[in-house]
N, C-alpha and C positions, 0 to 999 in steps of 0.2 A: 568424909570427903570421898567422894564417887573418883573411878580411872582415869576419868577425864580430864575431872580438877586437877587432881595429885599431876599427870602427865603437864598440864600446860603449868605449873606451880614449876615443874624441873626445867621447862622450856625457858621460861624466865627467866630461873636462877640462872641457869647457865648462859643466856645473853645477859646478863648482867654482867656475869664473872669476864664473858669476854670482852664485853667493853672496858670494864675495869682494868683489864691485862691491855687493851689496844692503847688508851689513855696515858698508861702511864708509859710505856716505850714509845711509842710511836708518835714521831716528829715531823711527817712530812718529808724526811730528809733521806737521801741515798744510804740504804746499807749495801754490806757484804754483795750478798745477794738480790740485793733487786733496786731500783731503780726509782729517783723520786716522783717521778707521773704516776707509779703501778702503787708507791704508799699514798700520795696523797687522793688516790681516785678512792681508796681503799678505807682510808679514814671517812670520806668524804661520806661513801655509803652506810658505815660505820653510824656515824653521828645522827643522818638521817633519819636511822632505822631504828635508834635509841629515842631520840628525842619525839617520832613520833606515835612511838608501842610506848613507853618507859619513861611518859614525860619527870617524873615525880625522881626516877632512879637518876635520869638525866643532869636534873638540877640537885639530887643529891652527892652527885659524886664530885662534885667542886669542893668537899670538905674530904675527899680521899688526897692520899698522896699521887695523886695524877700531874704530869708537865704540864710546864707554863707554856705552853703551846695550844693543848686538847682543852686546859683551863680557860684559856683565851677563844680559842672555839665552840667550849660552849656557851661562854657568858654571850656573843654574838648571837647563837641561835637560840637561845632564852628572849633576848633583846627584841629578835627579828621576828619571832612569832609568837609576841605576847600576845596577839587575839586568840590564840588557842589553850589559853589556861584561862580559868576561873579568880575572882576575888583571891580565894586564900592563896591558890597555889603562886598567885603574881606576889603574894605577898613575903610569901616565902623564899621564893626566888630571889625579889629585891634584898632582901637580908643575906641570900648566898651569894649572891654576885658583890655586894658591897664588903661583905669577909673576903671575899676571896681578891678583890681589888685590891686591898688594905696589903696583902701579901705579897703581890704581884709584884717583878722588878716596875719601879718606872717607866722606863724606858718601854715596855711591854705593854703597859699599860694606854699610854699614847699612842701609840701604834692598833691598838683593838681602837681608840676612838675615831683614829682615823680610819680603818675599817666601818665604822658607826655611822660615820659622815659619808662616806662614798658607798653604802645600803641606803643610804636616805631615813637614817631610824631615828626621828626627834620628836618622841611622846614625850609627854608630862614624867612620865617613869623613869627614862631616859634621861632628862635631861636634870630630875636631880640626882640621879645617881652619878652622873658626872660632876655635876656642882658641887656635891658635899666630899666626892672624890678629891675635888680641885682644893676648896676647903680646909682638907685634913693635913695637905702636903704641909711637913716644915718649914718650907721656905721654898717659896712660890718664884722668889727671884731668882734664885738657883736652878728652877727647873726652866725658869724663862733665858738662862744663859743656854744651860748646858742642852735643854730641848724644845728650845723655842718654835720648830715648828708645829712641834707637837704641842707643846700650852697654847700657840693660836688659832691652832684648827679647832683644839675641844671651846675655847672660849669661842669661838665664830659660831660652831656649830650650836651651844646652848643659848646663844646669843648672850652672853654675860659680858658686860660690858665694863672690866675693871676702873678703866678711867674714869667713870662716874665716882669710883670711891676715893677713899681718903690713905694718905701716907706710903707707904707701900706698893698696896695693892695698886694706886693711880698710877705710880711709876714702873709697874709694871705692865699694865696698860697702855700706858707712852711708849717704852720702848718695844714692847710689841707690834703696836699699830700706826705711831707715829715717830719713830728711830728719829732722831736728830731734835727734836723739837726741845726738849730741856738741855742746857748748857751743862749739867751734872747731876748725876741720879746720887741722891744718900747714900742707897744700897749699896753696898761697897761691889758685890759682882759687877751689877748692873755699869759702873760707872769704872770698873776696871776694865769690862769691854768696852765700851767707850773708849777708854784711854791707849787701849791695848791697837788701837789701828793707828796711831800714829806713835807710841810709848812701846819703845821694848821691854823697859822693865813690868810694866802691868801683864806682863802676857804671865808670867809664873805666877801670879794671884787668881787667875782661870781655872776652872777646872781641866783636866789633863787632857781630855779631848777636845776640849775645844782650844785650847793653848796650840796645841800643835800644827793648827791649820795659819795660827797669828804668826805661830813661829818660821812656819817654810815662806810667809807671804813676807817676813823680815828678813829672811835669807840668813836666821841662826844657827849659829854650829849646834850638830844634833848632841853631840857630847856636854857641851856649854848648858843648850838647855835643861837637857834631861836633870843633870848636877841641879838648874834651880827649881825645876820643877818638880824634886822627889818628896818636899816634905807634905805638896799636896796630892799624890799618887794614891791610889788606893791598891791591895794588897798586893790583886791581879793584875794590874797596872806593871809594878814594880817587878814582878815575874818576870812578865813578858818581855820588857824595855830592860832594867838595869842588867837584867842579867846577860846581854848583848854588846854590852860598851866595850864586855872585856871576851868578845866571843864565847860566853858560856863558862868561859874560868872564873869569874867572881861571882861569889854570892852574894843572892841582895840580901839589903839589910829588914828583913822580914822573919815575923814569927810561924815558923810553918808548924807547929803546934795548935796555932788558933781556927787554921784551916778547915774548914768541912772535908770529911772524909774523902770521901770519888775525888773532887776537887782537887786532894791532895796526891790524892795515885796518880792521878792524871797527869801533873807536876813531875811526879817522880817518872813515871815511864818516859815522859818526855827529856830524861836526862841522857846524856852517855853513859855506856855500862863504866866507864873509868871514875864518874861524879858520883856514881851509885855505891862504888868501892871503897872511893877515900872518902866520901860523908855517909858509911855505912849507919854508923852511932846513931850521925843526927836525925837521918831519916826514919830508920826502923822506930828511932822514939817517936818521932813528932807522929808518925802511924799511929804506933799503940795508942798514944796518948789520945790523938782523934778518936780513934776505936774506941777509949773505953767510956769518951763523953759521949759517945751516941750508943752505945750499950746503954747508959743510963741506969737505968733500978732493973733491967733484965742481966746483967754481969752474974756471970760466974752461977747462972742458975739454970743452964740448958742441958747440962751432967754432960755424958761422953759426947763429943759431935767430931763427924768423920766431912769433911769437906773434901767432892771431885772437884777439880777447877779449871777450866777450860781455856789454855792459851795456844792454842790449836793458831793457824793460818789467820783465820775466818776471823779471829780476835781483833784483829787489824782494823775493823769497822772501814769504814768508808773516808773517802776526801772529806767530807761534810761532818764524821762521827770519828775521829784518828784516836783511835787506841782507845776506842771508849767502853768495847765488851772486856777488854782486856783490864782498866783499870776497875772497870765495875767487879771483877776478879779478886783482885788485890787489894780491892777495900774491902771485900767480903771473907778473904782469908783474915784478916788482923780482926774484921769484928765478930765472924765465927772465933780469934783463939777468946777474946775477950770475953763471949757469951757462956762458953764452954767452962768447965768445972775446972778449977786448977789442975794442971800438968794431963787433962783430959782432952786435949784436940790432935788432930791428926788432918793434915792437906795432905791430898794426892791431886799434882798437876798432870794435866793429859798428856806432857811432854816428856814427864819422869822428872824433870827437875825438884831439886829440895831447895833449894835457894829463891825465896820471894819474889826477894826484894833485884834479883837480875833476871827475872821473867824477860819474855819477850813471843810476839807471834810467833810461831813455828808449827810445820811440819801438818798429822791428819788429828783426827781427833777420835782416839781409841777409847771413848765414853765408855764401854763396855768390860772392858780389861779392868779399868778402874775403878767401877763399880765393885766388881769382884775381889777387887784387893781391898775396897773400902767397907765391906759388908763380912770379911773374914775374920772371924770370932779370935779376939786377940786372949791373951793368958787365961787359966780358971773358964775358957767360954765365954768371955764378955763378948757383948758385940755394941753396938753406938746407940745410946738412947735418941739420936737423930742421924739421919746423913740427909746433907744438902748437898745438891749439886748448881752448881752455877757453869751453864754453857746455853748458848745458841741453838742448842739441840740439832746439832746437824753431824749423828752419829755414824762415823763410815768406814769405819777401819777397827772391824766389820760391822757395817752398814745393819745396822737395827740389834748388834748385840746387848746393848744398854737396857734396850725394850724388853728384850725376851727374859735376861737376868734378872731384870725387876718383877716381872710377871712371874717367873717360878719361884723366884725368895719371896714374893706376896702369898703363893697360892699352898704351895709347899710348906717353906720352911719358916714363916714369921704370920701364921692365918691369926694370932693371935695380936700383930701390929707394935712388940717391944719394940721395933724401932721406925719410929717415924723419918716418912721419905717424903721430902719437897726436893722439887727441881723450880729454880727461878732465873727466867730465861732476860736477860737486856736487850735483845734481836728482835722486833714484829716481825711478823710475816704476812706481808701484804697479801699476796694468795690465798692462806686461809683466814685471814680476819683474826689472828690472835697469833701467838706467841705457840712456835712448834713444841711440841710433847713428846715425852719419850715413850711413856707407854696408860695406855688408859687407866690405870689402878692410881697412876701418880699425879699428885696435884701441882699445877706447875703454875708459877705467879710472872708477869711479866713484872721486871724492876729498871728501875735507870738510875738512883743514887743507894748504895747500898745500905747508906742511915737509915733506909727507909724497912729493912730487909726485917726485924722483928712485928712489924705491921701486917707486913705482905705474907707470912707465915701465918699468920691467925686468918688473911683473906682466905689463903690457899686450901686450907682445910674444909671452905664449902666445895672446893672442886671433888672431892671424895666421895662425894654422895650421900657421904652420914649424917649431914645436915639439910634440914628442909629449907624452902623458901622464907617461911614464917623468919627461921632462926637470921636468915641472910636478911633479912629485910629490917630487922632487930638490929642488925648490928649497925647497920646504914643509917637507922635512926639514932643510934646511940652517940654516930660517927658527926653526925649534923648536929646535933645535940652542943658535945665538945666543940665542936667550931665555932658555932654560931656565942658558944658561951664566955669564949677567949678573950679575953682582956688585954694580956701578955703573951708576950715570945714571936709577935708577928717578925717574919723574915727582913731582916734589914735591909736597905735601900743597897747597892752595891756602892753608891758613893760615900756610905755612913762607915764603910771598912777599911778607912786611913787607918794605919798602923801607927 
């Protein structure tokens, strides 16, 4: 391979990598630092600039752990400029976009159709990948309660016409298109709304959002209701609402065990430090215990790992992301101790604190200092067969010591690499088009759930340069390979997680 190729092979890799980091951070939404017009102009070029260099990388990375947002954005531009791929490559696509549907919250899903419908995009392509979408749902009455706009726009739009069919599906149809015309639907949803506008009691046989709109139109006490409407509440539901009745003094009656990690820090920072104290037990378990299911068959085999951790200011995320770099943090401390070799981890938070689990924003973020204490060869000379850092990378106190400290223990004193250094940043940065870096030698992954964080380590390592594109390109086929292969463990509906 001639200077040229090898040159344009590295150009790739590394737009690949930064799409792959913009993907999975980046939401559209206000951070810290910048402004949702300046992310979403930024994705916007992002996506562009991918889909029409890297169509193949494009529709490959719907099998990456990227959000359901940039997920949803590309199935759109797959969608919208299918004249610009070939037989196979449409073909292949339609297989990534209908995995990656299957996955999608609902609710998300309808919402890209309605996108679908307001592009004007109703090919033959189209229009059964929505169909066999509609198709696979469990229970079609359900989504016709809980998101009836959305089941009749995508029905309008493919022109599928349920009421032509039989049992069910007709009476889903009916009360879609023709509301009032049957005296009583089977369905028990179906005919609990119904009931539910003139019947107070059918409003708690509703799913919980939509109950709650029956319920202010019947002028119920909010305490009354919630009491009947907890056993059909789903997990997040019950967070949110029960634990309110009693201003944040009662616990609801939920397994915070079964919780997704992020999900569950999230929960937790959003406590007072007093709920933090007296249900220290419950919590730090129900952590671990998340931690070591999403550690999975990687536990206790990463040997020493030294984790910086970034609860700086800046952690605070935005109105739009509240405490969302900050929990992304504190799921990464419980799944780094879980990864790490027995009585082998070590966190240093950028504020000095030793206590987790009473983290909170604070103060600048001395990245650099703590680097230092985290790279200091502890007894016998040991030093950490990994250190991860988890921050935003907005190192200021002093302003690029992080960088410089990594750059001389690379060049100096570790040219041999015993200890492997990722930084995995939860922040995009709209300006540069990727996730800030601390110093060029370190490969740095954007993340937004921390379950996702042994993945994003094996991505990280093409940013090093010790692998070529061939190898990156390998992996991406490997990666579609598994998806496309998946039979089980698709992500559950959020209504499927009644407790």
């Amino acid at each position: 391979m001639n200077t040229s190729e090898s040159l344009a092979d590295l150009v790739a890799a590394e737009d690949v990598l930064l799409f792959a980091n913009a993907a999975i951070t980046a939401t559209g939404q206000r951070e810290f630092r910048s402004g949702a017009a300046s992310q979403q102009l930024s994705l916007d070029f992002l996506h562009t600039y991918v889909r029409v260099n890297y169509r193949r990388v494009y529709a490959a990375s719907l099998a990456l752990d990227i959000n359901d947002h940039n997920a949803a954005r590309i199935v759109l531009g797959l969608l919208e400029t299918a004249g610009e791929a070939d037989a196979e490559e449409r073909r292949t696509e339609g297989r990534l976009i209908a995995a990656r549907l299957a996955r999608l919250p609902p609710q998300r899903v309808y919402r890209l159709f309605g996108e679908v419908r307001r592009a004007g995009i109703n090919n033959r392509r189209t229009r059964a990948i929505v169909r066999d979408w509609l198709a696979a749902r469990p229970d079609l009455g359900h989504d016709a309660v809980k998101y009836r706009s959305g089941v009749r726009t995508a029905a309008r739009h493919i022109h599928l016409r349920p009421a032509e069919g039989a049992g069910a599906v007709a009476e889903v149809g009916a009360f879609l298109f023709r509301p009032g015309k049957l005296p009583r639907y089977e369905h028990p949803l179906l005919d609990a709304w119904r009931r539910a506008h003139y019947e107070q009691g059918a409003v708690a046989e509703l799913p919980f959002s939509v109950a709650e709109g029956f319920a202010a139109r019947h002028g119920m006490r909010r305490e009354a209701f919630l009491k009947r409407a907890a056993p059909r509440m789903t997990r997040l539901e019950r967070l949110r609402t029960l634990e309110q009745r009693a201003g944040g003094a009662q616990r609801p009656d939920v397994d915070l065990t079964v919780m997704p990690l992020t999900r569950l820090a999230l929960y937790v920072l959003a406590l007072p430090f007093e709920q933090r104290t007296t249900r220290r037990a419950e919590l730090t378990g129900a952590l671990r215990t998340a931690a070591r299911r999403a550690a999975g068959g990687h536990a206790a085999s990463w040997g020493r790992v030294h984790a910086v951790l970034d609860d700086s200011f800046s952690s605070s995320g935005s109105g739009q992301k509240r405490r969302r770099p900050l929990a992304v943090a504190l799921a990464c401390h419980f799944l780094l101790e879980a990864l790490a070799a027995p009585g082998a981890y070590r966190a240093l938070w950028t504020s000095g604190r030793n206590d987790a689990l009473l983290v909170r924003p604070w103060g600048p973020t001395p990245l650099g200092t703590r680097v230092l204490d985290a790279l200091e060869p502890g007894p016998g000379g040991a030093v950490p067969d990994r250190l991860v850092i988890v921050s935003d990378g907005w190192d200021n106190a002093p302003a690029g010591l992080a960088g410089e400290v990594l750059r001389v223990w690379r060049a100096r004193l570790d040219p041999g690499r015993r200890t492997a250094v990722v930084h995995v940043n939860p922040v995009y940065d709209a300006d540069g088009f990727d996730v800030r870096r601390l110093a060029a030698g370190v490969p740095a992954a954007g993340i937004r759930d921390a379950e996702d964080l042994p993945a994003l380590v094996e991505i990280a390592r093409f940013a090093e340069g010790r692998t070529g594109a061939a190898e990156l390109y390998a992996y991406l086929d490997r990666r579609v390979a598994v998806f496309l292969g998946e039979g089980e463990g698709h992500r559950q509906d959020e209504e499927a997680e009644v407790a």
